[in-house]
PDB file of N, CA, C and O in Angstrom:
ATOM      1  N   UNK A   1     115.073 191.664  63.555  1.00  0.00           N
ATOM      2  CA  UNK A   1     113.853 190.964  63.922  1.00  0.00           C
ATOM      3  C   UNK A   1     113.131 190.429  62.682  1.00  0.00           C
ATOM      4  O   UNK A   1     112.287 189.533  62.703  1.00  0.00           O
ATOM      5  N   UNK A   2     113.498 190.988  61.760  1.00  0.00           N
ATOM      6  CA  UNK A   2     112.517 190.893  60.682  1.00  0.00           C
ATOM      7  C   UNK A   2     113.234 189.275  59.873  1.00  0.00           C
ATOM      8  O   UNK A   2     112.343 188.633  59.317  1.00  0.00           O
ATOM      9  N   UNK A   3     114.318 188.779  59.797  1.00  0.00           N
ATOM     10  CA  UNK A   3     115.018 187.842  59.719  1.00  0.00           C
ATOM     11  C   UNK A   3     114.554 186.476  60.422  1.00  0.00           C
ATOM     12  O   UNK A   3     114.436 185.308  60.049  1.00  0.00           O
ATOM     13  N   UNK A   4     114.320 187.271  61.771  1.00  0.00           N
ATOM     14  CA  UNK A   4     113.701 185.836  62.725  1.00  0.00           C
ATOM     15  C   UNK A   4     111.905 185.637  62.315  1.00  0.00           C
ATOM     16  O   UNK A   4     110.996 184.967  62.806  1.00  0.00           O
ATOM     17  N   UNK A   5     111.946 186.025  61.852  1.00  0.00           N
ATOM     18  CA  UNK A   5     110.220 186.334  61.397  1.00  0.00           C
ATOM     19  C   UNK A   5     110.089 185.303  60.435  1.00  0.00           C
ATOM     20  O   UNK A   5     109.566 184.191  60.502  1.00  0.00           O
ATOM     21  N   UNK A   6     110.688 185.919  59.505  1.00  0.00           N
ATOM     22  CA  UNK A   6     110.713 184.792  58.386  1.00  0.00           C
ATOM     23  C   UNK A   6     111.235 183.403  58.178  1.00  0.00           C
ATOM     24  O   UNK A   6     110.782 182.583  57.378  1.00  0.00           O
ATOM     25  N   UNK A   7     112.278 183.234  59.026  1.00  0.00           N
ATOM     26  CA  UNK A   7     112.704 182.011  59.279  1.00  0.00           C
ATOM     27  C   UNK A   7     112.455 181.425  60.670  1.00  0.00           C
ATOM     28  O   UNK A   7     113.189 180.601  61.215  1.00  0.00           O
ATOM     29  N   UNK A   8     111.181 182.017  61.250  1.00  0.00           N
ATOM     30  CA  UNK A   8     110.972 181.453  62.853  1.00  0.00           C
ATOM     31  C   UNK A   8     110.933 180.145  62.849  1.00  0.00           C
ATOM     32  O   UNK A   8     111.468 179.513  63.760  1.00  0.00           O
ATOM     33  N   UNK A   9     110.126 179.372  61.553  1.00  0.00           N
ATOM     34  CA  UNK A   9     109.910 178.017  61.826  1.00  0.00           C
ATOM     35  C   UNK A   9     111.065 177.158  61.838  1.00  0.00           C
ATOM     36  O   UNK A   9     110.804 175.960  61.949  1.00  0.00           O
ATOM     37  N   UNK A  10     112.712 177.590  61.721  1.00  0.00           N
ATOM     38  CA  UNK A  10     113.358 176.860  61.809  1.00  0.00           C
ATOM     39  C   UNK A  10     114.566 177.178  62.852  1.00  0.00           C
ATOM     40  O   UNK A  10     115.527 176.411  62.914  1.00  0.00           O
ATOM     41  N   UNK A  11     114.472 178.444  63.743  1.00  0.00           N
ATOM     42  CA  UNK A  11     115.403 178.641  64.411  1.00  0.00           C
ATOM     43  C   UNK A  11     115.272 177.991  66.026  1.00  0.00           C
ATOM     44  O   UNK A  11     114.337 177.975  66.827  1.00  0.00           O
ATOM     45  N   UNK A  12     116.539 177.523  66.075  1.00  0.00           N
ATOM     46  CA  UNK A  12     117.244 176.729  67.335  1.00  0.00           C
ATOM     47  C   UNK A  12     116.551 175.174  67.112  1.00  0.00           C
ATOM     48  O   UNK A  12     116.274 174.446  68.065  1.00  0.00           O
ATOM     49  N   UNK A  13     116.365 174.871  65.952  1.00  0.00           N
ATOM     50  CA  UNK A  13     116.037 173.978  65.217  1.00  0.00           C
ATOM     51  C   UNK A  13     117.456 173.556  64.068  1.00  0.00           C
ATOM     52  O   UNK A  13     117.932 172.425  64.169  1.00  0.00           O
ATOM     53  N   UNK A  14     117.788 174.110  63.478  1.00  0.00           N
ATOM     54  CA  UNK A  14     119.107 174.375  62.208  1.00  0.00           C
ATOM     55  C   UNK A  14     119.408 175.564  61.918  1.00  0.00           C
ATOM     56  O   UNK A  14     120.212 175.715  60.998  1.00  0.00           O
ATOM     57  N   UNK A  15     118.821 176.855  62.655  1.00  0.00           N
ATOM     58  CA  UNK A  15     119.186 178.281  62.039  1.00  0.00           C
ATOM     59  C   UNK A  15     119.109 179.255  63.210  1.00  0.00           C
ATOM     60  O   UNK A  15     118.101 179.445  63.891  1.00  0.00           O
ATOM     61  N   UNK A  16     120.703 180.055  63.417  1.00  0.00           N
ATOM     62  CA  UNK A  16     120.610 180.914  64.160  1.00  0.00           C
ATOM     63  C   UNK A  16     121.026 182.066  63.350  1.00  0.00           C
ATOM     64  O   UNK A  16     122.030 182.186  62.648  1.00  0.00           O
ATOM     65  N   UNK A  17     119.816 183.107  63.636  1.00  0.00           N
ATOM     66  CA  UNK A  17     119.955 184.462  62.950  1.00  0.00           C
ATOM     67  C   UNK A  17     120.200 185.712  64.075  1.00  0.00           C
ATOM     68  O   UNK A  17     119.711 185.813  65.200  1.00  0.00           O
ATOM     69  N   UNK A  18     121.055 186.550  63.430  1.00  0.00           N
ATOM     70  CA  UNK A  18     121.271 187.888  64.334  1.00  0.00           C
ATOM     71  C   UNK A  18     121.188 188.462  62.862  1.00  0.00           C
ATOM     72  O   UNK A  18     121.610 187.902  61.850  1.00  0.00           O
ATOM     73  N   UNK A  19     120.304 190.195  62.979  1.00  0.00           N
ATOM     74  CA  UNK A  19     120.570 190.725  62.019  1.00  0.00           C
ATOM     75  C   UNK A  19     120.210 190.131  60.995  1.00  0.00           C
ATOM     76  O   UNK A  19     119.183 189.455  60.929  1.00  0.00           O
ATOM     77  N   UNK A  20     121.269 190.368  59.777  1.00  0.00           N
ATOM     78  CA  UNK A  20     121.628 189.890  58.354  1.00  0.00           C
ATOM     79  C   UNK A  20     122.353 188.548  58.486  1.00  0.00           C
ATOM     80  O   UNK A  20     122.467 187.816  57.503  1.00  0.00           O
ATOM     81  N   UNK A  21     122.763 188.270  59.485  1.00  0.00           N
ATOM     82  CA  UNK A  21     123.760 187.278  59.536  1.00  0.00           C
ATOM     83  C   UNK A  21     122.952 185.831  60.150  1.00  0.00           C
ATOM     84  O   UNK A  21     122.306 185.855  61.198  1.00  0.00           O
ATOM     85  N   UNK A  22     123.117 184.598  59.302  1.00  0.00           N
ATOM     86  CA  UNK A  22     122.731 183.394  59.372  1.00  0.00           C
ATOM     87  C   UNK A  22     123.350 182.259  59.669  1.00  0.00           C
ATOM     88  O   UNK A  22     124.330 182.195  58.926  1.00  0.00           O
ATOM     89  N   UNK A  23     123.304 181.407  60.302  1.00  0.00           N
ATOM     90  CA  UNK A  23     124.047 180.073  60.623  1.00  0.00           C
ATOM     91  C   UNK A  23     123.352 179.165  60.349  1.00  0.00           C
ATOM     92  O   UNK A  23     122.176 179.488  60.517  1.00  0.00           O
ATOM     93  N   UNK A  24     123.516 177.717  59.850  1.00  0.00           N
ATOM     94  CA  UNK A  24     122.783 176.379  59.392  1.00  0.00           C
ATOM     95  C   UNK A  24     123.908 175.896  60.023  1.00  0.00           C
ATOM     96  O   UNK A  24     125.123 176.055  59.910  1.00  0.00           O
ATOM     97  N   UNK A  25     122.825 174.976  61.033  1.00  0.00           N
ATOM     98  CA  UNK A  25     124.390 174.005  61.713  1.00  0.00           C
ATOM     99  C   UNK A  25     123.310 172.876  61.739  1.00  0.00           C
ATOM    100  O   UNK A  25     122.113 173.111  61.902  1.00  0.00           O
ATOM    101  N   UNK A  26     123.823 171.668  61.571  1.00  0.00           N
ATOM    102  CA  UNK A  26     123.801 170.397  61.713  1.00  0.00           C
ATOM    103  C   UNK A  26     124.613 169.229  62.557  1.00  0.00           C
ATOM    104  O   UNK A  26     125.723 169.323  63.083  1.00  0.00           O
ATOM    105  N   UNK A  27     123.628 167.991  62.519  1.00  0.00           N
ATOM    106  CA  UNK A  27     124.695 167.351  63.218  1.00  0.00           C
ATOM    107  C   UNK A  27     125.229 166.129  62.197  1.00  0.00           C
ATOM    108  O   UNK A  27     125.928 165.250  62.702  1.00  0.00           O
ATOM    109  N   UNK A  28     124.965 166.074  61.020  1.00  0.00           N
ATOM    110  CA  UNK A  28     125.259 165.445  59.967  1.00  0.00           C
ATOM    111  C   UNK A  28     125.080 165.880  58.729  1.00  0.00           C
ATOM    112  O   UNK A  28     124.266 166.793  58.592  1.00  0.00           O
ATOM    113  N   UNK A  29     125.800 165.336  57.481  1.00  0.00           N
ATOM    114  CA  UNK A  29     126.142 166.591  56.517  1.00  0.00           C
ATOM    115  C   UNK A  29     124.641 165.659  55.057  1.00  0.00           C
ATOM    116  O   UNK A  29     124.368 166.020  53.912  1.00  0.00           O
ATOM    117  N   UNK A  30     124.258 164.857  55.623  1.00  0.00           N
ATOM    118  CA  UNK A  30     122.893 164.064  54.230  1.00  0.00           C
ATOM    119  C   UNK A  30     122.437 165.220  54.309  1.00  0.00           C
ATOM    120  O   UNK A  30     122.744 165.920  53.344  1.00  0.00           O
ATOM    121  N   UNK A  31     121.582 165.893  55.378  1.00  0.00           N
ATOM    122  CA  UNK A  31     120.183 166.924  54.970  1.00  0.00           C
ATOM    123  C   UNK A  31     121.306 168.688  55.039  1.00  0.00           C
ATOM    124  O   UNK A  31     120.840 169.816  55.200  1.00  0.00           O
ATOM    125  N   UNK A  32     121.926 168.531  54.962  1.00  0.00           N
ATOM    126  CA  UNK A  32     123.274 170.155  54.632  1.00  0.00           C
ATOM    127  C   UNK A  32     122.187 170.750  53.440  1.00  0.00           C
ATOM    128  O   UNK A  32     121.310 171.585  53.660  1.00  0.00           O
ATOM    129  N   UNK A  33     122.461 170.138  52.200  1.00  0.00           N
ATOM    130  CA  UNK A  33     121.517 170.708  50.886  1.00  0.00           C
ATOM    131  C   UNK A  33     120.307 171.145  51.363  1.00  0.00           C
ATOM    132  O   UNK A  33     119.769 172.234  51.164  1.00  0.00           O
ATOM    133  N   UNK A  34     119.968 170.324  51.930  1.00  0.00           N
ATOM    134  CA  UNK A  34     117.792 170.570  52.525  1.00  0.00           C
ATOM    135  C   UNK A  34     117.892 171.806  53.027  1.00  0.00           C
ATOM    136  O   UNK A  34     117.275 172.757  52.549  1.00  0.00           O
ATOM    137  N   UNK A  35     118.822 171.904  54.213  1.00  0.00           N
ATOM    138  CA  UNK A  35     118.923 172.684  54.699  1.00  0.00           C
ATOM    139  C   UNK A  35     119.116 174.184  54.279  1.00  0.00           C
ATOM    140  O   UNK A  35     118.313 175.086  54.516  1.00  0.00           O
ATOM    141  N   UNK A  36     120.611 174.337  53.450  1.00  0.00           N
ATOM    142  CA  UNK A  36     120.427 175.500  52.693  1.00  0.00           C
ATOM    143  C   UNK A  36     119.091 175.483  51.247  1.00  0.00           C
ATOM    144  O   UNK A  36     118.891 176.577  50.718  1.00  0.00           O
ATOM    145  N   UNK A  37     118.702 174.897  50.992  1.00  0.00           N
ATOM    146  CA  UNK A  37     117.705 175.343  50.301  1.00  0.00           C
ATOM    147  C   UNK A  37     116.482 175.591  50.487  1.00  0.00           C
ATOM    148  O   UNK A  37     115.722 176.004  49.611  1.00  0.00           O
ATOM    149  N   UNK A  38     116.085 175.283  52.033  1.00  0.00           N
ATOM    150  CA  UNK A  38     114.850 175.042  52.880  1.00  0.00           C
ATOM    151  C   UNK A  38     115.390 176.928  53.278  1.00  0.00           C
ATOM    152  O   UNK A  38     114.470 177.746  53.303  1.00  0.00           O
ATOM    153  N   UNK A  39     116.478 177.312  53.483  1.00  0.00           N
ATOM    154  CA  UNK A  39     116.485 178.771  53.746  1.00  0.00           C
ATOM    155  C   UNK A  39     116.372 179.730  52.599  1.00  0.00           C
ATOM    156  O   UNK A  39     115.560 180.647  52.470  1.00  0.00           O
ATOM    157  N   UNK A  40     117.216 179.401  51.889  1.00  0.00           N
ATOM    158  CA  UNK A  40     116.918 179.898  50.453  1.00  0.00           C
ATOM    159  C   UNK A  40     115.697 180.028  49.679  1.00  0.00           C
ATOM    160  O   UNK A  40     115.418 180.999  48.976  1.00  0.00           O
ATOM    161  N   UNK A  41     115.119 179.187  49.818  1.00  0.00           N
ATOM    162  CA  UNK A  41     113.262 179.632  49.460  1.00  0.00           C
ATOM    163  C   UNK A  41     112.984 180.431  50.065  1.00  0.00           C
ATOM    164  O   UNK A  41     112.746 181.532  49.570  1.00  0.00           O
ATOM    165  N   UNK A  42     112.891 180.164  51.569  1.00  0.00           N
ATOM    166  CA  UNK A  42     112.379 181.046  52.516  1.00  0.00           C
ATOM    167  C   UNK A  42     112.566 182.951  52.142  1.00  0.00           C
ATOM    168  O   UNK A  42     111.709 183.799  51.896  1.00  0.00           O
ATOM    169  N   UNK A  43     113.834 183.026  52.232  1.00  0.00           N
ATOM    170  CA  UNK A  43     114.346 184.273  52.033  1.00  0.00           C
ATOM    171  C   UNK A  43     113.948 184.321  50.550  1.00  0.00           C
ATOM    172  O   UNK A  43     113.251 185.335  50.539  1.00  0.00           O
ATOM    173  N   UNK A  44     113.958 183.929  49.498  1.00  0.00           N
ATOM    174  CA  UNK A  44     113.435 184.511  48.490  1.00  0.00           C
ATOM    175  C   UNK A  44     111.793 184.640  48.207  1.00  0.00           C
ATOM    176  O   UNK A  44     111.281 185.344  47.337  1.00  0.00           O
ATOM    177  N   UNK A  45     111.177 183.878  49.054  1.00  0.00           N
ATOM    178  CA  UNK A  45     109.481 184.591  49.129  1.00  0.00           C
ATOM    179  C   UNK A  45     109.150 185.944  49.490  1.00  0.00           C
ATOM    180  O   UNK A  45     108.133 186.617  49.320  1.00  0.00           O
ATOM    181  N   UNK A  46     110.693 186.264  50.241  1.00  0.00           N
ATOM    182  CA  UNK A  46     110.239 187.732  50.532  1.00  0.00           C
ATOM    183  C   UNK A  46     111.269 188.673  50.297  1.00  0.00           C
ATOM    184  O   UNK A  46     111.624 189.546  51.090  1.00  0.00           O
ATOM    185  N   UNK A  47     111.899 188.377  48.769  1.00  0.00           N
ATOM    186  CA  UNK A  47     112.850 189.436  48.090  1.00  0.00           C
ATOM    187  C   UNK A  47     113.849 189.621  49.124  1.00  0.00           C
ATOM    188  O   UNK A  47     114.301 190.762  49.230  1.00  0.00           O
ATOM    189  N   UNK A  48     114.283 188.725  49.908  1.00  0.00           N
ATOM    190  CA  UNK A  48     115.367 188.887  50.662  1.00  0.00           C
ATOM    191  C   UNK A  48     116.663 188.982  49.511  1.00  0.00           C
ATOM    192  O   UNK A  48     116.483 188.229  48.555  1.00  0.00           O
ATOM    193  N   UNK A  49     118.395 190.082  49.443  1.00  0.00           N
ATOM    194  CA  UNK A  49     119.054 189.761  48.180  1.00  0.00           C
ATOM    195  C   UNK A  49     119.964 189.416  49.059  1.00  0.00           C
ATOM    196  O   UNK A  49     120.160 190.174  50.008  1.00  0.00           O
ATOM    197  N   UNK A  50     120.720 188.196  48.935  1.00  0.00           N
ATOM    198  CA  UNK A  50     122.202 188.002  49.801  1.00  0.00           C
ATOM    199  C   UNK A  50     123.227 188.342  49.062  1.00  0.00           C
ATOM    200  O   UNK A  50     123.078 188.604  47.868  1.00  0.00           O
ATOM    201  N   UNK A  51     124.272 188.379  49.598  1.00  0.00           N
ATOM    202  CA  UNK A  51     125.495 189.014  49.109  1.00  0.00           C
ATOM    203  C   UNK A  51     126.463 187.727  49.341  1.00  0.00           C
ATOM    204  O   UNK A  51     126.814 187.314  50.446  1.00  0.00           O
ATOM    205  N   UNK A  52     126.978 186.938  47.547  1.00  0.00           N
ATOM    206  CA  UNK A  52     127.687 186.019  47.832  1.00  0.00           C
ATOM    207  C   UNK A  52     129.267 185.902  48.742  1.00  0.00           C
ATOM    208  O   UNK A  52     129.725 184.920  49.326  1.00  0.00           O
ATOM    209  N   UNK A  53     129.682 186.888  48.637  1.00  0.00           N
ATOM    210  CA  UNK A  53     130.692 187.069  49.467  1.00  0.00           C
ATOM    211  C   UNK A  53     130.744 186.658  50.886  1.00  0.00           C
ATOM    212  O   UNK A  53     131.741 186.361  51.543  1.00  0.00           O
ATOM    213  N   UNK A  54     129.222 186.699  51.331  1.00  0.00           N
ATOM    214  CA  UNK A  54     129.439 186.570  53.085  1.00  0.00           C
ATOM    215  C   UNK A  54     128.765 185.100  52.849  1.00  0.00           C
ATOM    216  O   UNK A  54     128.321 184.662  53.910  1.00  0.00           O
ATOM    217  N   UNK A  55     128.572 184.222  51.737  1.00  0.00           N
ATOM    218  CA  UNK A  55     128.428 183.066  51.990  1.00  0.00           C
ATOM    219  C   UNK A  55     129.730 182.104  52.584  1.00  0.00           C
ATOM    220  O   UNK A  55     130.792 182.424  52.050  1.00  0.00           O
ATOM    221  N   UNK A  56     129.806 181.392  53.221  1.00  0.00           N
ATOM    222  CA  UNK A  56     130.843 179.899  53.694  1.00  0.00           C
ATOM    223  C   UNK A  56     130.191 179.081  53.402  1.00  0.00           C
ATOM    224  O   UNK A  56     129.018 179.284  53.713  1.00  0.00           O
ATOM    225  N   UNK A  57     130.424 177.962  52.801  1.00  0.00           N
ATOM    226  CA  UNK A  57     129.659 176.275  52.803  1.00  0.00           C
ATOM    227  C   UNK A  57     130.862 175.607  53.419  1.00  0.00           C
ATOM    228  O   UNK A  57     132.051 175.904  53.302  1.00  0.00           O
ATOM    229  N   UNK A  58     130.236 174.550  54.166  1.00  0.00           N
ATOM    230  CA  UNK A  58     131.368 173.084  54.520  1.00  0.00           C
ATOM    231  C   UNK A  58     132.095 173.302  55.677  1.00  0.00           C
ATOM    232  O   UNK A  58     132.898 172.444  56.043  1.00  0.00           O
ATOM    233  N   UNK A  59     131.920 174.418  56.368  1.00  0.00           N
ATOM    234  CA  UNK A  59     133.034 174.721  57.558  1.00  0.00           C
ATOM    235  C   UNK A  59     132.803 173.945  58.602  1.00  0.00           C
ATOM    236  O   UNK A  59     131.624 173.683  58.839  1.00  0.00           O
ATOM    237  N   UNK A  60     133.860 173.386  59.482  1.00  0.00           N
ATOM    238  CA  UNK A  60     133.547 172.911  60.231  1.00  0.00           C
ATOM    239  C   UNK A  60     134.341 173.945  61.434  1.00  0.00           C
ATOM    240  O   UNK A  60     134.560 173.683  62.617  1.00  0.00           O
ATOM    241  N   UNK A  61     134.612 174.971  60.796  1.00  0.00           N
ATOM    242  CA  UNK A  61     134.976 175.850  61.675  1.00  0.00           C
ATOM    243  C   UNK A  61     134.738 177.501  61.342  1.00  0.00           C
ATOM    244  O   UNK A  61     135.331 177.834  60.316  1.00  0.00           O
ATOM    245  N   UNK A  62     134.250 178.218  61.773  1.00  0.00           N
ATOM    246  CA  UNK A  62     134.105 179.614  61.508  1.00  0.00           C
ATOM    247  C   UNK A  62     134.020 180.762  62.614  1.00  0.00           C
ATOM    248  O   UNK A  62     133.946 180.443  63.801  1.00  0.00           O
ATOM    249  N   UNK A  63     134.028 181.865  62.289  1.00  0.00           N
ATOM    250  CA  UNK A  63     133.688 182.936  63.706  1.00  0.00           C
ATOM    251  C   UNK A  63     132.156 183.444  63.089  1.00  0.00           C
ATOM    252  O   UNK A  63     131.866 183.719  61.925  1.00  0.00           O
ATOM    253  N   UNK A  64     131.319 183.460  64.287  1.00  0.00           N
ATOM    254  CA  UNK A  64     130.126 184.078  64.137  1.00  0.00           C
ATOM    255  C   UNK A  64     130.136 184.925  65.060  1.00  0.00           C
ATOM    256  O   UNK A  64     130.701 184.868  66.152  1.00  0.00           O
ATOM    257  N   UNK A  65     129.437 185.805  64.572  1.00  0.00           N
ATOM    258  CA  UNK A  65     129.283 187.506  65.502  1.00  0.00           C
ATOM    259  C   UNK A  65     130.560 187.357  66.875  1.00  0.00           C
ATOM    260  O   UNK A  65     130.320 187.484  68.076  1.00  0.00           O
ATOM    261  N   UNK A  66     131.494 187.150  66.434  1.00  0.00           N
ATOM    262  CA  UNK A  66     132.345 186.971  67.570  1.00  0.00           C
ATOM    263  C   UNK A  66     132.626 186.420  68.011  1.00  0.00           C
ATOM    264  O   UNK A  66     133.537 186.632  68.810  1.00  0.00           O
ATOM    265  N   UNK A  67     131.903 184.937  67.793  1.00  0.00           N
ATOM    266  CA  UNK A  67     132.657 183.433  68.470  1.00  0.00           C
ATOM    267  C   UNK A  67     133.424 182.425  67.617  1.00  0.00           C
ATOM    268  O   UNK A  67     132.860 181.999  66.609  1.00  0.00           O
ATOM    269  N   UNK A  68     134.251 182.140  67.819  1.00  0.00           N
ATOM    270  CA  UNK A  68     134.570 180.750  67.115  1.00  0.00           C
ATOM    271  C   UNK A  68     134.053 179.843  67.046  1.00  0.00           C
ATOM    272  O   UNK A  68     134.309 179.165  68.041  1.00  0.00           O
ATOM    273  N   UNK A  69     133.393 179.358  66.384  1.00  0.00           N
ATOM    274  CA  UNK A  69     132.411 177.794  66.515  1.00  0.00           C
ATOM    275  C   UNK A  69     132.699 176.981  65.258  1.00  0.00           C
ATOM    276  O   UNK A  69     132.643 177.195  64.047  1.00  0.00           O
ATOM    277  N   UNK A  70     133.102 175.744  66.213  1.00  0.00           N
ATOM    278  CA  UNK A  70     133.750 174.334  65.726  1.00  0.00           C
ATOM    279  C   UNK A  70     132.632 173.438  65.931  1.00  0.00           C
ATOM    280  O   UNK A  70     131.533 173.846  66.308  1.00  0.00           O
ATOM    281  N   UNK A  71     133.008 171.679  65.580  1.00  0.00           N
ATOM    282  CA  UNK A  71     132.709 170.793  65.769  1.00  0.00           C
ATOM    283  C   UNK A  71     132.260 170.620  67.443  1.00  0.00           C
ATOM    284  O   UNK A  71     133.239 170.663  68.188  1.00  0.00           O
ATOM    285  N   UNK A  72     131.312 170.485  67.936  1.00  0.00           N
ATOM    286  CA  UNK A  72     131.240 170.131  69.496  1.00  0.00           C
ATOM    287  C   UNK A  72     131.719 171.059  70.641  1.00  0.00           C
ATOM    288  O   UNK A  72     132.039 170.766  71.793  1.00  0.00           O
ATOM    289  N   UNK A  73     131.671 172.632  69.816  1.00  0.00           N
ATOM    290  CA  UNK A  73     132.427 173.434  70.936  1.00  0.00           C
ATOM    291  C   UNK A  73     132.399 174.969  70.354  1.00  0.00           C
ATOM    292  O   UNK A  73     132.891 175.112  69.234  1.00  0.00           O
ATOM    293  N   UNK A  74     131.754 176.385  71.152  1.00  0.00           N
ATOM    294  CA  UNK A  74     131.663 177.497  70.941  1.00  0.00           C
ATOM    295  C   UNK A  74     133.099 178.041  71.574  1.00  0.00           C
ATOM    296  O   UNK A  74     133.378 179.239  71.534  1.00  0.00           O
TER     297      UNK A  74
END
């Protein structure tokens, strides 16, 4: 909960959070940068530490908490 708190102003907007775990999805890749860095502030106003390992950039395909999510399709 404490995740959606801090990033409320942008979720089901460009950011779905469960937990620790974050998604930035778009529907075009110009504002991608804005995007991760519009979260990245966020989380560092409040000593949030990420762990580079569970970063991905550029996917147009990945599993989140259990789903596969592609281009136009969960």
């Amino acid at each position: 909960e404490l995740i959606n708190n801090v990033l409320r102003l942008y979720l089901d907007i460009f950011i779905i959070a469960y937990l620790d775990n974050i998604l930035i999805y778009l529907e075009n890749k110009k504002d991608y940068i804005l995007y991760i860095k519009t979260v990245l502030k966020e989380l560092d106003k409040y000593s949030f530490r990420l762990k580079l390992k569970k970063y991905k950039f550029y996917k147009n395909k990945l599993n989140f908490l259990g789903y596969t999510i592609g281009v136009n399709r969960v």
